[in-house]
DRENGUDREN-805478 format. One line per field, with one value per atom (N, C-alpha, C, O, CB): residue in three letters; x, y, z. Coordinates in nm, 3 decimals, padded with zeros to 5 digits. Glycine has a CB too. Layout:
<recs>
residuo = ala | ... $
x = X | ... $
y = Y | ... $
z = Z | ... $
</recs>
This chain:
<recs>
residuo = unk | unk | unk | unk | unk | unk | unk | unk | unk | unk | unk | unk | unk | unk | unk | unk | unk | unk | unk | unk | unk | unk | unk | unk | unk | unk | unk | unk | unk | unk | unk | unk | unk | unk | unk | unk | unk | unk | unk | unk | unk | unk | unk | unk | unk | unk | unk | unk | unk | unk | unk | unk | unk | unk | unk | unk | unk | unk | unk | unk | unk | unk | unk | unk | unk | unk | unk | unk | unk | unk | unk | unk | unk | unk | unk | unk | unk | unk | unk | unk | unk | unk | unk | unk | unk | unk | unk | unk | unk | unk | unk | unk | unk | unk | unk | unk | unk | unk | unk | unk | unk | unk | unk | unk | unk | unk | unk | unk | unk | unk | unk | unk | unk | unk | unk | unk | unk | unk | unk | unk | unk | unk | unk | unk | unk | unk | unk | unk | unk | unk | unk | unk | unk | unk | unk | unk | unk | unk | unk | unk | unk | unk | unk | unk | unk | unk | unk | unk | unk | unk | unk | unk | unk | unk | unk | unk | unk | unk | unk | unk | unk | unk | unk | unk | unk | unk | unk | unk | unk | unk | unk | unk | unk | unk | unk | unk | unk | unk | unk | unk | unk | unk | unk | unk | unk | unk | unk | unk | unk | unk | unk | unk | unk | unk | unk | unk | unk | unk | unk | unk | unk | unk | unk | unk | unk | unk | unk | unk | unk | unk | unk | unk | unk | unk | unk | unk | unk | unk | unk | unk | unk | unk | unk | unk | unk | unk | unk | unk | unk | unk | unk | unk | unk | unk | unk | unk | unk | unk | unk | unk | unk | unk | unk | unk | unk | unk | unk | unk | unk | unk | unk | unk | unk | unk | unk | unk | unk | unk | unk | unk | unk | unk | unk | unk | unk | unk | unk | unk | unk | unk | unk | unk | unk | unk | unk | unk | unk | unk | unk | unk | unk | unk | unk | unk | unk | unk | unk | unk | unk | unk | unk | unk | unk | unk | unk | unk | unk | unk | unk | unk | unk | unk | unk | unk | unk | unk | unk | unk | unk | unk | unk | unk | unk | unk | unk | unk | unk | unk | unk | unk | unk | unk | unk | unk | unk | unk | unk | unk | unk | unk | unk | unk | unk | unk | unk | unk | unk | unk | unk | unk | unk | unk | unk | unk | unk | unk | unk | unk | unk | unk | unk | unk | unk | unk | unk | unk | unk | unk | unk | unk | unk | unk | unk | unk | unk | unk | unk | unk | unk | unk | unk | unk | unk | unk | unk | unk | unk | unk | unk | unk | unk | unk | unk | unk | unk | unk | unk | unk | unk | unk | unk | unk | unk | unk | unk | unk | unk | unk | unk | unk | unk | unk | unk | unk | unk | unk | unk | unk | unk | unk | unk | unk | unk | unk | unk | unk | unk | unk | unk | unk | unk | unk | unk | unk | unk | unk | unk | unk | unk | unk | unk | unk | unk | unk | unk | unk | unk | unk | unk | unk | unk | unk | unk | unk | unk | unk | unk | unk | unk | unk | unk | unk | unk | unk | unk | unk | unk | unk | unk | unk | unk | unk | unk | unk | unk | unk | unk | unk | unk | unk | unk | unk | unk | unk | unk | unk | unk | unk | unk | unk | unk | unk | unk | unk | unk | unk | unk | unk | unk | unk | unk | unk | unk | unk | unk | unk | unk | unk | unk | unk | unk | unk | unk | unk | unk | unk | unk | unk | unk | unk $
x = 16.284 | 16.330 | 16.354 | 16.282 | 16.228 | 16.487 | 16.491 | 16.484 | 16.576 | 16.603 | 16.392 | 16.362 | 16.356 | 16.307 | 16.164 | 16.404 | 16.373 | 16.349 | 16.413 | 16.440 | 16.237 | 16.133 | 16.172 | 16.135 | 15.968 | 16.234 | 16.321 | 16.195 | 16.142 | 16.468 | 16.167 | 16.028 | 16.136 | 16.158 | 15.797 | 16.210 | 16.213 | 16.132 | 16.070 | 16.338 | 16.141 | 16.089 | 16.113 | 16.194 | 16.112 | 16.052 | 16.121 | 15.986 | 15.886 | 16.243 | 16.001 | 15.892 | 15.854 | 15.750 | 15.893 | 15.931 | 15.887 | 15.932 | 16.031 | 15.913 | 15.891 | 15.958 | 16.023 | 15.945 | 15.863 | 16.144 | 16.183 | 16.235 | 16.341 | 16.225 | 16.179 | 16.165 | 16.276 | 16.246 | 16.065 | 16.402 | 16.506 | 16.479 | 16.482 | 16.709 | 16.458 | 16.495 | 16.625 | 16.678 | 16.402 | 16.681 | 16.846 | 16.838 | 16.733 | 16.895 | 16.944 | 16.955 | 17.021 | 17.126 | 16.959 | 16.995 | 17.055 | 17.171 | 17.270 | 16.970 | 17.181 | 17.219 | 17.280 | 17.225 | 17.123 | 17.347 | 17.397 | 17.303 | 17.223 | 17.521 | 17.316 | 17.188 | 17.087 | 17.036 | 17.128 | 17.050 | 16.893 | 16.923 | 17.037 | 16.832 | 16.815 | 16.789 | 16.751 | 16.740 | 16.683 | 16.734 | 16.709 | 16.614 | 16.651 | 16.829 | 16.491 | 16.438 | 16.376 | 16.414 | 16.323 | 16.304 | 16.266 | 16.117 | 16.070 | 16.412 | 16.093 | 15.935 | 15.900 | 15.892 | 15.785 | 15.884 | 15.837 | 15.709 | 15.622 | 15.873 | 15.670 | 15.544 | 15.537 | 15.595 | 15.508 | 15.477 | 15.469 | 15.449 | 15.417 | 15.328 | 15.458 | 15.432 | 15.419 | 15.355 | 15.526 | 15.461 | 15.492 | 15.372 | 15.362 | 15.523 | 15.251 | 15.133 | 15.050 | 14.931 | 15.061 | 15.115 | 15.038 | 15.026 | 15.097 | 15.096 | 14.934 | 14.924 | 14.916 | 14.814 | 14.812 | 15.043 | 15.043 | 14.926 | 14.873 | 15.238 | 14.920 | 14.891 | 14.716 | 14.673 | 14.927 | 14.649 | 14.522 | 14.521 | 14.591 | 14.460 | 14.403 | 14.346 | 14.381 | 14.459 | 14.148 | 14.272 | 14.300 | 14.398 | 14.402 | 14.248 | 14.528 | 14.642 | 14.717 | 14.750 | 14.774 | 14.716 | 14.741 | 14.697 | 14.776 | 14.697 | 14.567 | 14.499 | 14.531 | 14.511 | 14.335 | 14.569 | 14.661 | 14.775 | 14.776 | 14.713 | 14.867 | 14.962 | 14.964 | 15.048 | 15.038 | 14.877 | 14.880 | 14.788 | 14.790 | 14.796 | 14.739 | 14.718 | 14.823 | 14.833 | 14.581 | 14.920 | 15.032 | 15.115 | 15.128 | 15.114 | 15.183 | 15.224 | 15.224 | 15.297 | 15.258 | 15.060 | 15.010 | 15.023 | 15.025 | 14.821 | 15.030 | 14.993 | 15.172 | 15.217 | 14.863 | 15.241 | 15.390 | 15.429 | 15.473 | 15.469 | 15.399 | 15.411 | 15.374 | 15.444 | 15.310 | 15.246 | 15.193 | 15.299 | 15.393 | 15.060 | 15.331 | 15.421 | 15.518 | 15.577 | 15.439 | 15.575 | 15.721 | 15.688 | 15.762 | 15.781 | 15.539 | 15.554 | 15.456 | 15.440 | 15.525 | 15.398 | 15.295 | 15.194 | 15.179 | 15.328 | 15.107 | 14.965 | 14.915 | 14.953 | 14.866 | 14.839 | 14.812 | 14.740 | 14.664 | 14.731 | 14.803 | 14.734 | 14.611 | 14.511 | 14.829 | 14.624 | 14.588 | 14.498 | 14.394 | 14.725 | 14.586 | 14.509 | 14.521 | 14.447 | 14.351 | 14.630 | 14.633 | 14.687 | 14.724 | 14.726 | 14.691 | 14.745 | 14.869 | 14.910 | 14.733 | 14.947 | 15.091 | 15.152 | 15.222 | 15.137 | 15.066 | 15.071 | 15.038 | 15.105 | 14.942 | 14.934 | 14.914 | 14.993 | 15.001 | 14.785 | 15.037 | 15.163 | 15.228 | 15.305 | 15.220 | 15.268 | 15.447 | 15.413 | 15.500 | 15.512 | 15.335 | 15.291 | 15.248 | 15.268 | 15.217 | 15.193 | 15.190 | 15.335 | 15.353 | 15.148 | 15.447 | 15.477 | 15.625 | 15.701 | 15.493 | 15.633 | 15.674 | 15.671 | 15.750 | 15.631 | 15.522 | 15.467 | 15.516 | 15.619 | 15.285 | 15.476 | 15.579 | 15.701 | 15.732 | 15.555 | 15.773 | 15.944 | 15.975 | 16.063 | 16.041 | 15.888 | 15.941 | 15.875 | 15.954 | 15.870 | 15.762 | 15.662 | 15.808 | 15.866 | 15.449 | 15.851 | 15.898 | 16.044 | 16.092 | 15.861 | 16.107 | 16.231 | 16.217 | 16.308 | 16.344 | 16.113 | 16.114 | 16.069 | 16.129 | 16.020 | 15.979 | 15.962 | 16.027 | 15.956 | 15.993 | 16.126 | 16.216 | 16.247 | 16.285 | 16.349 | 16.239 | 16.217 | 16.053 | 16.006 | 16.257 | 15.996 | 15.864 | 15.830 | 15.769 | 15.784 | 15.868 | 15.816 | 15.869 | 15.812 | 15.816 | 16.037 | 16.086 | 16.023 | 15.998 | 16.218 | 16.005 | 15.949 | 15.759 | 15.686 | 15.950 | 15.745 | 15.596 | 15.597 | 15.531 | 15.578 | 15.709 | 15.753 | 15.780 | 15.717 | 15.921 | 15.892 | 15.923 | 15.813 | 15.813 | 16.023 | 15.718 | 15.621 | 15.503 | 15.424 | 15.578 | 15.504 | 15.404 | 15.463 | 15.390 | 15.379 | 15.560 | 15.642 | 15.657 | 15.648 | 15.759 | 15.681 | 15.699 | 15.527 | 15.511 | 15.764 | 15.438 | 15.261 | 15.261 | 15.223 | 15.179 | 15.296 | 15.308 | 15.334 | 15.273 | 15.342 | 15.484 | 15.537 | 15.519 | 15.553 | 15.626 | 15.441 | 15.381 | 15.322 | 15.266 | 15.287 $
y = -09.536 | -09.400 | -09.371 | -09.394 | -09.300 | -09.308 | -09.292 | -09.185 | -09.117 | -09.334 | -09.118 | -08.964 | -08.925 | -09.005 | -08.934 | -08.819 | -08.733 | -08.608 | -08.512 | -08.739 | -08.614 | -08.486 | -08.421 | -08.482 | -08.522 | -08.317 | -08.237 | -08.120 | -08.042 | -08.149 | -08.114 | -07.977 | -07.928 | -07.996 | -08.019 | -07.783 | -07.694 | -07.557 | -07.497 | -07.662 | -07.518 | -07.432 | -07.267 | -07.193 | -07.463 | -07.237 | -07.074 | -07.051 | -07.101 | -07.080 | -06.938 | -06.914 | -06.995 | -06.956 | -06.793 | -07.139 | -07.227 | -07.312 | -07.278 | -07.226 | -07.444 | -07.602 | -07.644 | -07.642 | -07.714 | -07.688 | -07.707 | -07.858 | -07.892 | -07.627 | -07.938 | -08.085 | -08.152 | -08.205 | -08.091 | -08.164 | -08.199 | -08.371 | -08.444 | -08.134 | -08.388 | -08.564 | -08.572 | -08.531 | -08.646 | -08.647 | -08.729 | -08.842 | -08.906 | -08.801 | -08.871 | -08.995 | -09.071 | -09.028 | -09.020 | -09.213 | -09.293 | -09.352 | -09.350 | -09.389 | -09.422 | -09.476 | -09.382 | -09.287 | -09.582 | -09.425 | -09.362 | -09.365 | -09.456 | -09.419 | -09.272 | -09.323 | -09.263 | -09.235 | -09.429 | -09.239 | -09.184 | -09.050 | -09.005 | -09.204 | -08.986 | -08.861 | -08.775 | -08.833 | -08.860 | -08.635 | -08.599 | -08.464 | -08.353 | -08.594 | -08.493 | -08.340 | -08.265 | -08.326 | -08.338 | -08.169 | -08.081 | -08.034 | -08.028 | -07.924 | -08.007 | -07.919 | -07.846 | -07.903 | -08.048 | -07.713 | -07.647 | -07.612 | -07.652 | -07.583 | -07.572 | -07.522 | -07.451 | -07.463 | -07.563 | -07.333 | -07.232 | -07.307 | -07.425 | -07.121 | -07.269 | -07.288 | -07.152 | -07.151 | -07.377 | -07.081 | -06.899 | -06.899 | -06.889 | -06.712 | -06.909 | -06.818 | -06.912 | -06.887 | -06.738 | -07.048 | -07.138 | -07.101 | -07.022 | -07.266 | -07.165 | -07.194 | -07.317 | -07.385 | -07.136 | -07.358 | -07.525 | -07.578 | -07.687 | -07.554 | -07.472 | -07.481 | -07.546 | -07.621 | -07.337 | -07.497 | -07.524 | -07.580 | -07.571 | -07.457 | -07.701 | -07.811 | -07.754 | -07.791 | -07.824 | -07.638 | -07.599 | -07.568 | -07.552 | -07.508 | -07.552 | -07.483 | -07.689 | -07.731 | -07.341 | -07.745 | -07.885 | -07.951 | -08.018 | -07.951 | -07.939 | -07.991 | -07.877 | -07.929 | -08.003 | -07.761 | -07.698 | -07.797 | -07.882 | -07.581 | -07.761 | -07.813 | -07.947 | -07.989 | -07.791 | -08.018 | -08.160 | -08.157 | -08.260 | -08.268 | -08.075 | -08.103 | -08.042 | -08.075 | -08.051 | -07.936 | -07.865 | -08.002 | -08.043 | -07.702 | -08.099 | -08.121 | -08.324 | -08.412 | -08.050 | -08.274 | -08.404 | -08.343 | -08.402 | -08.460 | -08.220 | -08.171 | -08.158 | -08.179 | -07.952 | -08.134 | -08.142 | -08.254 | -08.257 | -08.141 | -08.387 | -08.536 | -08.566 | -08.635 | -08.627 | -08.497 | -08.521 | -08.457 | -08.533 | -08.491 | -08.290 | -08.298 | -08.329 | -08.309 | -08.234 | -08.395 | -08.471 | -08.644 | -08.695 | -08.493 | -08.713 | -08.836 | -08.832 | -08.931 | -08.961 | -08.725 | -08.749 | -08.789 | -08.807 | -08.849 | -08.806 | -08.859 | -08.973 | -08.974 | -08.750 | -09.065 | -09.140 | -09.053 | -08.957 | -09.245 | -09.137 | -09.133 | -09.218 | -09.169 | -09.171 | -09.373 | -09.473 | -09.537 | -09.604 | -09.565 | -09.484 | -09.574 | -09.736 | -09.799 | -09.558 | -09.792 | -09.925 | -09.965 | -09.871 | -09.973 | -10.053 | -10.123 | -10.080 | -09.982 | -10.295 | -10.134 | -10.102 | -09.973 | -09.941 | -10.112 | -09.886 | -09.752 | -09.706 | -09.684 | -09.682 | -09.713 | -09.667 | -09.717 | -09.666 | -09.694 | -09.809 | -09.892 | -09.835 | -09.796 | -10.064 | -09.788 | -09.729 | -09.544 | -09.490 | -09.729 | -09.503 | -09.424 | -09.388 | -09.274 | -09.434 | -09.490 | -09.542 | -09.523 | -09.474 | -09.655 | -09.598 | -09.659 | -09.512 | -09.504 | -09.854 | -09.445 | -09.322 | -09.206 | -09.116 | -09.292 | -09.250 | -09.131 | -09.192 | -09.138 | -09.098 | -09.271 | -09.318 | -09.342 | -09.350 | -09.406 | -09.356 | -09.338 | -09.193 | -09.154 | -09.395 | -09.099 | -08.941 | -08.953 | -08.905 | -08.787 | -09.000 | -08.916 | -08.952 | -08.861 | -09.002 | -09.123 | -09.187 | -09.130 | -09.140 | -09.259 | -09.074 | -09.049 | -08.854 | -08.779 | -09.107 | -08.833 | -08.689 | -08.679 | -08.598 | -08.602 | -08.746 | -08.773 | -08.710 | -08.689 | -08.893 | -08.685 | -08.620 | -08.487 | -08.408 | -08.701 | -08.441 | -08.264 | -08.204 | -08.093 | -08.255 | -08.332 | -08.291 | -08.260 | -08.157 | -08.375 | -08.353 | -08.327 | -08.218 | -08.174 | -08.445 | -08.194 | -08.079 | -07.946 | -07.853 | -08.077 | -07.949 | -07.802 | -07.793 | -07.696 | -07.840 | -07.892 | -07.917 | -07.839 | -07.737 | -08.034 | -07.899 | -07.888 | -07.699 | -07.620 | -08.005 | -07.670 | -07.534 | -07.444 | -07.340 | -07.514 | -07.459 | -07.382 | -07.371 | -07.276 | -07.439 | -07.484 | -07.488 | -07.399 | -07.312 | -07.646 | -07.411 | -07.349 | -07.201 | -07.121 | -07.409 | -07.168 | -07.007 | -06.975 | -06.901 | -06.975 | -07.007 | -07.021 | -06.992 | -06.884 | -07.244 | -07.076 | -07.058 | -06.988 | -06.965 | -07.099 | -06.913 | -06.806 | -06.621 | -06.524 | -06.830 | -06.667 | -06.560 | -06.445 | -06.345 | -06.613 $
z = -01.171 | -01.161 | -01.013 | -00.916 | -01.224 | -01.021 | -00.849 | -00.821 | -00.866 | -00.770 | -00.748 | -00.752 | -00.548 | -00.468 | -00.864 | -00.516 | -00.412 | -00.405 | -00.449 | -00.345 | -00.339 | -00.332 | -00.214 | -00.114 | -00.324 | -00.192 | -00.099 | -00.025 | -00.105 | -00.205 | 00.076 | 00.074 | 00.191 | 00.292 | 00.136 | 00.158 | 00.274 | 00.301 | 00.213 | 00.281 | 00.430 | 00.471 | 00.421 | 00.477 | 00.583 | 00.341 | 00.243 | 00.219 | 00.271 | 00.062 | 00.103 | 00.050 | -00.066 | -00.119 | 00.026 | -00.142 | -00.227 | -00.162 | -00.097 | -00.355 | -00.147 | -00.134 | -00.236 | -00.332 | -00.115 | -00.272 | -00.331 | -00.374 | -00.323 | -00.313 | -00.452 | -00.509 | -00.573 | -00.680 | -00.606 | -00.533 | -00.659 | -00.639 | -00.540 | -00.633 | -00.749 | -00.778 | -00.821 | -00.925 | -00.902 | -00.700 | -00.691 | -00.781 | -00.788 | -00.524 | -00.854 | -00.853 | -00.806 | -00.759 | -00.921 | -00.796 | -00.701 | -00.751 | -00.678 | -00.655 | -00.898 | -00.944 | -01.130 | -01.186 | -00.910 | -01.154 | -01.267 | -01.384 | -01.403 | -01.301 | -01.452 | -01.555 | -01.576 | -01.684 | -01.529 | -01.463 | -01.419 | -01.449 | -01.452 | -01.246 | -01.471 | -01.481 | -01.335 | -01.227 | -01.581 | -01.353 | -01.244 | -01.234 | -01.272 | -01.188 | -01.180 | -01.195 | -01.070 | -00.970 | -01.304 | -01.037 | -00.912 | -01.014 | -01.127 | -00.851 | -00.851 | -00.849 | -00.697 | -00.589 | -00.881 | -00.723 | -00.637 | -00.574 | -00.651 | -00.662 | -00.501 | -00.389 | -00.341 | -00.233 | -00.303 | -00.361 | -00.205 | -00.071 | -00.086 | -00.205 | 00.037 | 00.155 | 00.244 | 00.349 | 00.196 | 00.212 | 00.317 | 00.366 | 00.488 | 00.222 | 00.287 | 00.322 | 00.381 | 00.404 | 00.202 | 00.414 | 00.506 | 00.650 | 00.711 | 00.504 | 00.692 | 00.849 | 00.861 | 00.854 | 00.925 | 00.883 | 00.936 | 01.087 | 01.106 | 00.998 | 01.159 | 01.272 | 01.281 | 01.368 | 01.331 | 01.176 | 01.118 | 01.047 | 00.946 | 01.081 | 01.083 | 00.974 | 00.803 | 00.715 | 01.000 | 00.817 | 00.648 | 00.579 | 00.457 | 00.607 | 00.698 | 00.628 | 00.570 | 00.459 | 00.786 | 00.680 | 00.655 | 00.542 | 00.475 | 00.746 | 00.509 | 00.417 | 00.263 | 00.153 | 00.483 | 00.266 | 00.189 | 00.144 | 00.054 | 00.266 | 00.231 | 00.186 | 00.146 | 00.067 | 00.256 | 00.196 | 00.154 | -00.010 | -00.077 | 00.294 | -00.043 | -00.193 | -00.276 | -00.394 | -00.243 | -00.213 | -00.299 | -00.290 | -00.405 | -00.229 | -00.189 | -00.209 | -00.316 | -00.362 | -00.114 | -00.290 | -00.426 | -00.567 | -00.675 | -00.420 | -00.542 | -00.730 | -00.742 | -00.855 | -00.777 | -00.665 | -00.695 | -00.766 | -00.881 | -00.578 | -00.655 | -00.711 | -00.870 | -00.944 | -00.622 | -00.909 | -01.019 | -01.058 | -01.079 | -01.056 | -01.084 | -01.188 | -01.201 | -01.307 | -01.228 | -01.095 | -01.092 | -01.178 | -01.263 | -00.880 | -01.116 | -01.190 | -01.313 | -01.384 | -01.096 | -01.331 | -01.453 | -01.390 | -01.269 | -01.565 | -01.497 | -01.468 | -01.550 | -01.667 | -01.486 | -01.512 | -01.601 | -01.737 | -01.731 | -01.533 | -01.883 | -02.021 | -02.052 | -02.105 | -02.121 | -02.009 | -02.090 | -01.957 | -01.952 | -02.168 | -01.857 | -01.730 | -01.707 | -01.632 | -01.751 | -01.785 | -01.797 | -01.645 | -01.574 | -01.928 | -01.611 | -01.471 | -01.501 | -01.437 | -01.440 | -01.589 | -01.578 | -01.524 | -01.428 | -01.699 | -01.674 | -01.613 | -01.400 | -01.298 | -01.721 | -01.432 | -01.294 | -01.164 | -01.052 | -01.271 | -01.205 | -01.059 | -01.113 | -01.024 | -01.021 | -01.219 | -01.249 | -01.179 | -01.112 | -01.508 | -01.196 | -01.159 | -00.984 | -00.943 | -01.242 | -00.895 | -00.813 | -00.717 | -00.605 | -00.862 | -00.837 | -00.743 | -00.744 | -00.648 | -00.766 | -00.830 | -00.827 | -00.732 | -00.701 | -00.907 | -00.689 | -00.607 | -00.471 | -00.429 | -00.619 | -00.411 | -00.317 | -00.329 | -00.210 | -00.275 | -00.374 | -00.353 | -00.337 | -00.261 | -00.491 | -00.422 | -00.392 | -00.247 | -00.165 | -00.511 | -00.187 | -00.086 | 00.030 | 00.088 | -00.040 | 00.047 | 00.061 | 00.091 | 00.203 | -00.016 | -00.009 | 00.027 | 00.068 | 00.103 | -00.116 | 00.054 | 00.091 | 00.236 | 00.307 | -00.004 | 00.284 | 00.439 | 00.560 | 00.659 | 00.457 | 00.560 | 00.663 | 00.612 | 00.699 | 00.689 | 00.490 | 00.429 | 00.443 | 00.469 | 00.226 | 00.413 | 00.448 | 00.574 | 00.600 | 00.415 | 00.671 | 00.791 | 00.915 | 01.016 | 00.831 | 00.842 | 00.896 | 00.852 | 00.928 | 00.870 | 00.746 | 00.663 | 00.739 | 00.755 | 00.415 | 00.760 | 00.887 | 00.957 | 00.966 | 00.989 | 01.038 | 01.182 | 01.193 | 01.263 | 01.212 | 01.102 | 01.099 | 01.068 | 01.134 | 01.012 | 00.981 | 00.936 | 01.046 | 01.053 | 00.803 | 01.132 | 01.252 | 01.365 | 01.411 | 01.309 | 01.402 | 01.487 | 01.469 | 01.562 | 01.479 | 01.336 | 01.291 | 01.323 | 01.420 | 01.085 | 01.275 | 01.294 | 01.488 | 01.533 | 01.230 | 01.556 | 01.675 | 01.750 | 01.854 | 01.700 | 01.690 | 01.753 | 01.782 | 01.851 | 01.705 | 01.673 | 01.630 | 01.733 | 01.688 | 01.553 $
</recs>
């Protein structure tokens, strides 16, 4: 599954999974971010579980827990973390900066 996880800077992040290839399906998941403070540990550690519980509902969760499962699962969560990387880290960057200016 070829998925990208898009996070900009608004009052939701917004998750669209692209596809790469024809075929594939394509879906999104959102996050607040507004009421963060990037600037602080806790606001960081915020967002870094919004943006694990996103992943989950974009790749599921394990049922069965079998190996298979969990690498397919695994390996899901990195290709979104993976191809979202540069939305993520701008929507960081901006949310620390707005925190800053303040």
């Amino acid at each position: 599954m070829r998925i990208l996880m898009a996070a900009a800077m608004a009052a939701m992040v917004a998750a669209p999974a692209v596809a790469a290839e024809r075929g594939y399906e394509t879906f999104s998941v959102t996050f607040q971010t507004a009421d963060l403070d990037l600037a602080s540990a806790e606001g960081q550690q915020q967002f870094d579980r919004r943006l694990s519980n996103a992943l989950g509902r974009l790749c599921g969760t394990p049922v069965f827990g079998t190996r298979e499962e969990l690498a397919d699962l695994d390996a899901c969560r990195a290709e979104a973390t993976q191809a979202a990387a540069p939305q993520i880290k701008a929507a960081r960057a901006r949310l620390a900066t707005a925190i800053a200016t303040r």
